[in-house]
C-alpha positions in Angstrom: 38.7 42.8 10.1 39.3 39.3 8.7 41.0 37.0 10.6 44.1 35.4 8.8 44.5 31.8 8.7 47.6 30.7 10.1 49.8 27.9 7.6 49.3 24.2 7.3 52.0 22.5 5.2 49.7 19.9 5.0 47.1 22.0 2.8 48.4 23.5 -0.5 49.1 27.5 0.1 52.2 30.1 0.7 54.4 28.9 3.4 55.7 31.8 5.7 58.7 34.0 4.3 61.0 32.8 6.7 61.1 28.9 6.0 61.4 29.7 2.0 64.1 32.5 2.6 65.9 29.5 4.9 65.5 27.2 2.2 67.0 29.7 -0.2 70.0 30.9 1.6 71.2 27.3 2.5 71.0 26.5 -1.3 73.0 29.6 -2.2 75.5 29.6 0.3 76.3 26.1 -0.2 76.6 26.9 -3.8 79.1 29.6 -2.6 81.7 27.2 -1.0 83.8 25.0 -2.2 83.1 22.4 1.1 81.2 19.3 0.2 78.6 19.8 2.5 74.9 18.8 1.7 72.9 21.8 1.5 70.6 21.4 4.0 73.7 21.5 6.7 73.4 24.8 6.2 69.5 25.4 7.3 69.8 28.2 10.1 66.3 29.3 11.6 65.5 31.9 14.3 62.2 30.6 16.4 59.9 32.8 18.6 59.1 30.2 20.7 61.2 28.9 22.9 60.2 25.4 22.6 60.6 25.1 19.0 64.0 26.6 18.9 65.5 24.1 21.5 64.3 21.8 19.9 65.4 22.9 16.3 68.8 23.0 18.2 68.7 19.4 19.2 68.1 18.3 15.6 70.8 17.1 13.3 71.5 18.7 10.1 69.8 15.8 8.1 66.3 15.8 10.5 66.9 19.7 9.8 66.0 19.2 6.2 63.5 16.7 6.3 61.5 19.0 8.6 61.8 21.9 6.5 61.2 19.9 3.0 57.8 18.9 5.0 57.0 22.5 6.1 56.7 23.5 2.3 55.8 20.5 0.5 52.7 22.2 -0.4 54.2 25.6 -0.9 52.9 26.8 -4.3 54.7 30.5 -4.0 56.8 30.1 -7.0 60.7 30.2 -6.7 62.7 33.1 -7.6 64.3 32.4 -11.0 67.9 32.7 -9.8 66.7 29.7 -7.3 65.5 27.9 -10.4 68.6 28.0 -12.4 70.3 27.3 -9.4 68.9 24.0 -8.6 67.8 22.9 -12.4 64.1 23.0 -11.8 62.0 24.9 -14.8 61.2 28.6 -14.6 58.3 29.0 -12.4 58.3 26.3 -10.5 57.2 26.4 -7.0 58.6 25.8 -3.5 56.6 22.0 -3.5 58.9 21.3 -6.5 62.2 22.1 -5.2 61.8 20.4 -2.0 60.0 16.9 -3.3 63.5 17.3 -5.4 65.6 18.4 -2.2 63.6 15.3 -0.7 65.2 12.5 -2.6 68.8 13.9 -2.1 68.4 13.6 1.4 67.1 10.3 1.2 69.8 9.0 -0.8 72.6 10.5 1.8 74.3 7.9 3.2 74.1 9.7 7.2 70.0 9.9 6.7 68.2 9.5 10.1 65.0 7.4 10.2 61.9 9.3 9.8 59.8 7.8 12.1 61.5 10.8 14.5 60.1 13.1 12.5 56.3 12.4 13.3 56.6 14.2 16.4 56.8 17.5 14.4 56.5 21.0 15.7 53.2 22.7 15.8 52.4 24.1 12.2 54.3 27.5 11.8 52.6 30.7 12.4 52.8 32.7 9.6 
């Protein structure tokens, strides 16, 4: 039986189902509510391991979203179209796109943390 590979964001390829699903719910439910929250205050994962969930927990919403914009800056699994319309990017584009775009919103918040933090990142996810 062939072994599967497990995912590297830093290599072009399909990101697990749970970090695009994450992605996607934070999008719609802050689309759903009338706060004025950014998006990515909404990002709510469930980790297997320990380690990476206390950590996730110790994270601020902002490091939240650069994190997860890394994990799938790769990602070519292409976005639902609801998603697209949603956030203005063509039909058919992928994950990479919508996050490189997600990317510079969070860069231009004005509570953005420094991203020198973020080179100590968790061990690529398991898919």
């Amino acid at each position: 039986m062939p072994q599967r590979c497990k995912y590297n964001p830093y290599r072009n390829g399909h990101a697990p189902g749970h970090l695009r699903a994450a992605v996607l719910r934070a999008l719609f439910e802050n689309c759903d509510t009338l706060e004025e929250v950014p998006w990515w205050s909404k990002l709510n994962i469930t980790f297997f391991n320990l380690r990476q969930q206390v950590q996730w927990e110790t994270w601020d919403a902002t490091k939240r979203g650069i994190w997860m914009t890394g994990q799938l800056w790769n990602c070519r699994d292409i976005l639902p179209g609801s998603a697209c319309a949603l956030t203005g990017c063509p039909q058919g584009s992928t994950y990479a796109r919508l996050v490189r775009k997600a990317r510079k919103e969070i860069s231009a918040s004005p509570d953005r943390v420094s991203c020198v933090d973020n080179q100590k990142r968790f061990p690529s996810v398991k898919d």
